[in-house]
Each structure stands twice: as C-alpha cells, then as structure tokens.
C-alpha positions as CSV (number, residue, x, y, z in Angstrom):
1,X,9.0,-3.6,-14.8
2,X,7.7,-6.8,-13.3
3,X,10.7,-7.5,-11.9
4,X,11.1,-4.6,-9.7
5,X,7.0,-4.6,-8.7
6,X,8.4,-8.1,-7.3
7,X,11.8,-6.6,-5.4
8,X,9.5,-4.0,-4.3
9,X,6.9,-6.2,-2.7
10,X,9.4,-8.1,-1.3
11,X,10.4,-5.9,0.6
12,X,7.1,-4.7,1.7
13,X,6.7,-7.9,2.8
14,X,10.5,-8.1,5.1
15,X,9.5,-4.9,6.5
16,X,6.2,-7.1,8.0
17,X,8.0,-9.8,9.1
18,X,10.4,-7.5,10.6
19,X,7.9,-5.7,12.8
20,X,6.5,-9.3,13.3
21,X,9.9,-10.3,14.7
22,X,10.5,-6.9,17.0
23,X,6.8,-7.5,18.2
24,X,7.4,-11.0,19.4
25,X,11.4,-10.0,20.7
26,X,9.5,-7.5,22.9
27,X,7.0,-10.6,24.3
28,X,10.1,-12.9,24.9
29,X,11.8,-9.8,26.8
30,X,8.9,-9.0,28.4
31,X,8.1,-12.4,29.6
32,X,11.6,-13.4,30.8
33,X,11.3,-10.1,32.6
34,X,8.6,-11.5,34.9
35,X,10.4,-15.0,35.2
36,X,13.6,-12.9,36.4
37,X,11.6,-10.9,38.6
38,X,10.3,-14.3,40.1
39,X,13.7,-15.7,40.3
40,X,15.1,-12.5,42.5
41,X,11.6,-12.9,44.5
42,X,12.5,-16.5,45.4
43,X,16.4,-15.8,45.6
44,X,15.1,-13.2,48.6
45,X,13.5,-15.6,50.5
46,X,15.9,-18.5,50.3
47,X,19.0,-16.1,51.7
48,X,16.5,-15.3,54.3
49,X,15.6,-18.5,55.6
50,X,19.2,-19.8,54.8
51,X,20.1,-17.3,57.1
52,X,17.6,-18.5,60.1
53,X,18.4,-21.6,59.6
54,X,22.4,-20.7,59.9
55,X,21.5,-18.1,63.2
56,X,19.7,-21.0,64.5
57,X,22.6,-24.3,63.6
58,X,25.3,-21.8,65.2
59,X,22.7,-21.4,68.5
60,X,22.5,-25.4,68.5
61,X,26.3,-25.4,68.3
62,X,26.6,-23.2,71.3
63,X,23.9,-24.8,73.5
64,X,25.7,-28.5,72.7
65,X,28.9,-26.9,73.9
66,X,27.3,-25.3,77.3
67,X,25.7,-28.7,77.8
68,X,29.1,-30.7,77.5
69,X,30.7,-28.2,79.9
70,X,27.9,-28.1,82.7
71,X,26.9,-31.5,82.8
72,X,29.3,-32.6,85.0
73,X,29.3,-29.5,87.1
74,X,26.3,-28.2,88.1
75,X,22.4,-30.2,87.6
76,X,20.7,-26.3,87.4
77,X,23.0,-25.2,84.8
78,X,22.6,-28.1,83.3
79,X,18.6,-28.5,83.8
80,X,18.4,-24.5,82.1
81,X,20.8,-25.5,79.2
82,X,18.7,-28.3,78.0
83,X,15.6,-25.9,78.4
84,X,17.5,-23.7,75.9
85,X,17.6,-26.3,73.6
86,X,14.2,-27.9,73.9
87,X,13.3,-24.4,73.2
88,X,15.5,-23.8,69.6
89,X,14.4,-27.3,68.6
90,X,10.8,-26.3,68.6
91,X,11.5,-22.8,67.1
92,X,13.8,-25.1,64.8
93,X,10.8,-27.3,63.5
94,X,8.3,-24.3,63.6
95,X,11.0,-22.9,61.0
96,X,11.1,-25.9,58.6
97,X,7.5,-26.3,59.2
98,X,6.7,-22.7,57.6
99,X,9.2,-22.9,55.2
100,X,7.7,-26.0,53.7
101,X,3.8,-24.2,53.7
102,X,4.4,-21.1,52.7
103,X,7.4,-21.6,50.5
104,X,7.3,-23.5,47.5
105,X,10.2,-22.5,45.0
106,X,8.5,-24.5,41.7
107,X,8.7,-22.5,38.7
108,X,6.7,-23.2,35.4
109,X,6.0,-21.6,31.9
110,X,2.2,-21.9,30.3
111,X,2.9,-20.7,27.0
112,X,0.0,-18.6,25.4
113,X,-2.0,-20.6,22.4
114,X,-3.1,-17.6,21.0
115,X,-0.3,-16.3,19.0
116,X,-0.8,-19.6,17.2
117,X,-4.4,-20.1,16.7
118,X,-4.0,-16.5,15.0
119,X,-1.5,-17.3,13.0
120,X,-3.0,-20.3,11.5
121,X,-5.8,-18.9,10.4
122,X,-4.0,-16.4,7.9
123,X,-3.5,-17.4,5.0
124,X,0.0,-15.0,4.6
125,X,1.4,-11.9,5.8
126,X,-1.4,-9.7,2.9
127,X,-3.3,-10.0,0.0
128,X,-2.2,-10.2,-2.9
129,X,-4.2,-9.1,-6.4
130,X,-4.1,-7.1,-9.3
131,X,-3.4,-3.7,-9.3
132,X,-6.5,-1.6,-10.1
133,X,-5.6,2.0,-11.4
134,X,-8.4,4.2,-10.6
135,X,-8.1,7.3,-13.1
136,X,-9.7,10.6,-11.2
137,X,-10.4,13.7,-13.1
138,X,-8.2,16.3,-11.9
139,X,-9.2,19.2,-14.2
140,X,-11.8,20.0,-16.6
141,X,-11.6,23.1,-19.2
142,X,-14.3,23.9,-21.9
143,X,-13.7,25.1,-24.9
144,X,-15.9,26.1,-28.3
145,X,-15.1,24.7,-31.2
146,X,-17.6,26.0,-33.6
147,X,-17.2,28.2,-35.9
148,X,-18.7,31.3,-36.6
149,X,-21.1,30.0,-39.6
150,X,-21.9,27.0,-37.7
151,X,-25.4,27.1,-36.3
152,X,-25.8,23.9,-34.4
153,X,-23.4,22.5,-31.7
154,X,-20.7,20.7,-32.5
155,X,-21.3,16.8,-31.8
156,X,-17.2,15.8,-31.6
157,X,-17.0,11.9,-32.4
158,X,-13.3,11.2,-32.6
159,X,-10.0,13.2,-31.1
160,X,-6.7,12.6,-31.9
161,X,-3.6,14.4,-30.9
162,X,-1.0,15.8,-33.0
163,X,2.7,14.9,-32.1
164,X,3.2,18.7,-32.1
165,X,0.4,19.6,-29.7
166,X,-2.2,20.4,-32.1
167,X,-5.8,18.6,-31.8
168,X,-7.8,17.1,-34.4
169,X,-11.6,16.0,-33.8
170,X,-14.4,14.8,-36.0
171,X,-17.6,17.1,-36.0
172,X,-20.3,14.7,-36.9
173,X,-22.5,17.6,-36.8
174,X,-21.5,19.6,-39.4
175,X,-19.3,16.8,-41.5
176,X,-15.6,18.0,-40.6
177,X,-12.7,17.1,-39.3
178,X,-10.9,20.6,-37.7
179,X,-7.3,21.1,-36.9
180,X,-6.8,23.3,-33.6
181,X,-4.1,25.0,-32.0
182,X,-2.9,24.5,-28.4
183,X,-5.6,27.1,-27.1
184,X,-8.4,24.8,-29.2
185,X,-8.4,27.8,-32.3
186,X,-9.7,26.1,-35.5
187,X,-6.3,26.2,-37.9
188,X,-7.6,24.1,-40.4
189,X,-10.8,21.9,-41.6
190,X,-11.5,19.0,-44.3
191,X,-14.8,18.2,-45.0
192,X,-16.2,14.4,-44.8
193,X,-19.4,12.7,-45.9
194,X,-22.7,12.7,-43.9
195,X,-21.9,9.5,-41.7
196,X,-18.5,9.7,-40.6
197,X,-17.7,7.9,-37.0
198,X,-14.8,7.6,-36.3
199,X,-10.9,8.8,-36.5
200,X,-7.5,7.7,-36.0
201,X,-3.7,8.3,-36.4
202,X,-1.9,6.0,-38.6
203,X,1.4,8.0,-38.8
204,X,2.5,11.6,-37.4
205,X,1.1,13.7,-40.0
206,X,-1.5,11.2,-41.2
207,X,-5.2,10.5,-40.0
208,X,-8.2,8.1,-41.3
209,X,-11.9,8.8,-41.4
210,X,-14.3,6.2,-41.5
211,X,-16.6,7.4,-44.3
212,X,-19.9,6.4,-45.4
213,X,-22.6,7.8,-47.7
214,X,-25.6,7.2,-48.9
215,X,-27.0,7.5,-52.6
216,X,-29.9,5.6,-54.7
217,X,-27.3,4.3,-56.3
218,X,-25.9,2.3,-53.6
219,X,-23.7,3.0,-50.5
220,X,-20.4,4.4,-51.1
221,X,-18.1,3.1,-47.8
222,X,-14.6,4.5,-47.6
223,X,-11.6,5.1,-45.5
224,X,-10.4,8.4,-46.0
225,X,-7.0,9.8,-45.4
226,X,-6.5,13.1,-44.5
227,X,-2.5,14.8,-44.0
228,X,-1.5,17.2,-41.6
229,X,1.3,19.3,-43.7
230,X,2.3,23.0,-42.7
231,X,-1.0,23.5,-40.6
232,X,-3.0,22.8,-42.9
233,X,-5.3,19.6,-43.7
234,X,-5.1,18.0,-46.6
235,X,-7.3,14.8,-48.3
236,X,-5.7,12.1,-49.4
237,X,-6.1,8.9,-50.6
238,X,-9.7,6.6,-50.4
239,X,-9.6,3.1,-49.7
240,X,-13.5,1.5,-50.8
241,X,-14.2,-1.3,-48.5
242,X,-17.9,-3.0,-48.9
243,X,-19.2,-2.6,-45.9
244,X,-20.7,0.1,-43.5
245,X,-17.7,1.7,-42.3
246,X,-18.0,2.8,-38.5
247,X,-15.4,2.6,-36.1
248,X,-11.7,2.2,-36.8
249,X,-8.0,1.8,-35.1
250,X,-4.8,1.5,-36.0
251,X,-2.4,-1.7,-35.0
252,X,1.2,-2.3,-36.3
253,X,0.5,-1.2,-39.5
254,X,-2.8,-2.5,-39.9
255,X,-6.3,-1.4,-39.6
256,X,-9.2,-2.7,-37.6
257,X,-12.1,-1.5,-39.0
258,X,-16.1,-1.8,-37.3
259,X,-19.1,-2.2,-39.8
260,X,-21.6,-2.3,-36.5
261,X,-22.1,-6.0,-36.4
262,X,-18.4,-7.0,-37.9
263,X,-14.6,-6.6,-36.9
264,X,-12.4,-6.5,-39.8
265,X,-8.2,-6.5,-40.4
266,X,-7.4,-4.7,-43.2
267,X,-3.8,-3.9,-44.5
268,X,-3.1,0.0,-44.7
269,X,-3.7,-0.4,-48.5
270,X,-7.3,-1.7,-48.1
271,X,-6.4,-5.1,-48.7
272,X,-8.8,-7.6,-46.5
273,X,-6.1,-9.2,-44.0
274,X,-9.2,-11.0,-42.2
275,X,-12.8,-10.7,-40.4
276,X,-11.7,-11.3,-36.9
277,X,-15.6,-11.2,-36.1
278,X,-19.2,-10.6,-36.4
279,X,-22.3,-11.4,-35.0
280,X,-24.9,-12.6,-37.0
281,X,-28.0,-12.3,-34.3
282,X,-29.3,-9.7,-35.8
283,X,-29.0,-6.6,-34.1
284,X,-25.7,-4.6,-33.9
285,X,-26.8,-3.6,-30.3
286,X,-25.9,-7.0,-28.5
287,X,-24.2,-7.3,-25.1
288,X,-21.0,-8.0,-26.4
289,X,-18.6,-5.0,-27.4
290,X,-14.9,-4.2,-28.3
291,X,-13.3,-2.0,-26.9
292,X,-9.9,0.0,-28.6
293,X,-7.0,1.2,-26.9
294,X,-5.3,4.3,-28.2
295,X,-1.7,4.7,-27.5
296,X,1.3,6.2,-29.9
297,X,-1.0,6.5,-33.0
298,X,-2.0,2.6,-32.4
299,X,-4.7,0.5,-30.7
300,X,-4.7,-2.7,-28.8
301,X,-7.7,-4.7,-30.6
C-alpha cells in the first residue's frame, strides 16, 4: 500500500516538473524568437548598406577610369570628372558616417533574475503531509427499536454487527441486548443487569456485555457472553472480574476492559493478563481518554 501511495506521488510530482520543463521550453523559444527576429532586423540593414557601399566602390571605379582617359585629352572633361568624384567621396563619407551613428550591430542577453529568486524560495515542487480522511455523512435513516411493551425510549449504548447482516445493540434503558433483522425488526432479546455499558464481538456468533449490579451485599461485576445461534440469543458463560465493569473491546484474542478510572488486559477466560492503566487523581472524568477502534470483531487499544 505504501509503496504504491509513493509510485503514485511520484508521479504527481514528474507530471509538475514536466509542465515546469514545457513552461520554461516555451520561454527559451520565445526568447530566441525575439533574438532571431533581431538577427533578420540587422541582417536587412547590413545587405543594405553593403549594397550602397558596392553601388558607390563600382561609381569610384568608373570615375577613376574616366579620369585616366581624359586627363591627357581634354582640361574640362577632366575639371567635371574630378567634380564627380569630389562629389561620391563626400556622399561616400556621409554614408560611413551614418552607418556608424545610426547602426550599431551589438547584440546582448540580460537574463531575467526572477525565475530564480522564485525558485529559491520554495522549499519543493508541494507539500507534503499526512493524509487526513474527512468522513461525511451521506445518508441518515431512523428506525424504532422499541418494542411494544416498552414505555420509555430506547437509550442504545453499544452496536455491533452480525457477519450475516443482522444488528445487535445494548438498550441501557430497558436492560437488553436485541437482535434485529436487516430492516432493524427485533428477532431476538437477552436480558442484562441494571448497569450494562458496553458491547462487543469476540467471534462471529459470540458477543460480551459489560455487566454490573448492585446489591447490599456487595457489587456483583461480570462479563457476560451472549451467542447468536439460529436467530436467536442465547446467554452464555460469566466471567467475575473485581472491578466496575464499563467499557470493553476485543484485541487478538484478548479483552480490554474499562472500570472508569482503569484499563485492564484480560485473557478471554477472565484471567488478568495486565492493568495497562489507571488514574489515581480521583475523578474518572479527567482530560485524558482512550479511545477503541472497532474493526472485524476486534479493537485497536
């Protein structure tokens, strides 16, 4: 299970750095875009002044060939060829004069800081924690569970579920533990003591009651076991423990029984495995409680 929360984070994670990475391939296009744009820019220029400057070289070549020819013939042909040439030389200079101002064909890259500075400040590419499950109600249904020659409400104090579908609960109210049927129909009841808190599975067919009661004799404090069999509940053995006997769980084949200020291990005979706690402050409504985790007939203590 671990394992594949892990592959499957891990790949949460790729898929981030893979955005990451087709985020900054579309900055690197987008900037060598605007460097190739400058580069055709410049590249338009230079084959236009390359080609003044080779319009104006071939007019130089001509005039220095008029000049050679006319200079021994004639002093006005000659006097108008050199004022051709006086004339390119200066639109010559003016040429590599505004070239040199208005053209400078430098390129350079400022890269942006930013990405950086952002990226050092995170600590990684997401948080990572514990998962917290957040259980919803999706659907409530009530349901009476008193019987007919039951006058007060029913005041349920433990529910367990039968591996059939049936339902057992403990009516503190009127001292029984009732069997129902999938629809919540009262199949079956056993009758428990005055003070009776809590229930739990311990096999399939098997529950236990905590059980207390009280006499001027002296407290009697039992685990009682009562068997599902045919649809039909039936007590069965007692186990006596000495103490107030309130709420109870089931653990690998042992029980984990509450006396309101003490935590006790006992084995599924009633033998006293160990006290795992108790608080000796006085009051058995302290800050501290612990809490039992039903699941397949047992608890996590």
């Amino acid at each position: 299970m671990l394992e594949m929360k892990y592959q499957q984070i891990k790949k949460e994670i790729d898929t981030v750095r893979q955005k990451i990475n087709t985020e900054l391939d579309r900055l690197e296009r987008a900037t060598m875009q605007e460097v190739g744009t400058l580069i055709s820019s410049f590249t338009i220029n230079i084959t236009e002044e390359r080609d003044k400057c080779d319009s104006i070289q071939e007019s130089m070549q001509y005039l220095s060939k008029a000049v050679n020819e006319v200079c021994n013939k004639s002093s006005k042909l000659l006097f108008i060829a050199l004022e051709k040439c006086q004339q390119q030389i200066k639109d010559s200079q003016l040429l590599l004069k505004e070239s040199k101002v208005t053209h400078e064909y430098g390129i350079e890259f400022a890269p942006s800081d930013e990405i950086e500075k952002y990226l050092c400040k995170l600590a990684g590419l997401g948080s990572v924690g514990r998962q917290n499950n957040v259980i919803s109600l999706q659907k409530k249904s009530e349901y009476s569970v008193k019987m007919s020659t039951e006058v007060n409400p029913c005041s349920t104090y433990a529910i367990c579920e039968h591996p059939t579908g049936e339902t057992l609960i403990l009516d503190f109210q009127h001292n029984k533990v009732k069997l129902l049927d999938k629809k919540y129909q009262c199949l079956s009841i056993c009758e428990v003591p005055s003070y009776s808190y809590d229930m739990c599975l311990i096999s399939p067919n098997e529950v236990v009651v905590t059980t207390n009661e009280k006499s001027s004799d002296g407290d009697l404090n039992c685990l009682q076991m009562i068997t599902v069999r045919n649809g039909r509940l039936e007590k069965g053995r007692e186990l006596q423990l000495p103490h107030w006997c309130v709420g109870i769980a089931h653990h690998k084949g042992d029980l984990y029984v509450t006396s309101g200020r003490a935590l006790y291990q006992y084995t599924l005979t009633g033998t006293l495995v160990q006290k795992l706690y108790e608080d000796i402050t006085g009051s058995d409504t302290g800050s501290g409680h612990i809490f039992f985790n039903y699941s397949n007939y047992n608890a996590n203590v």
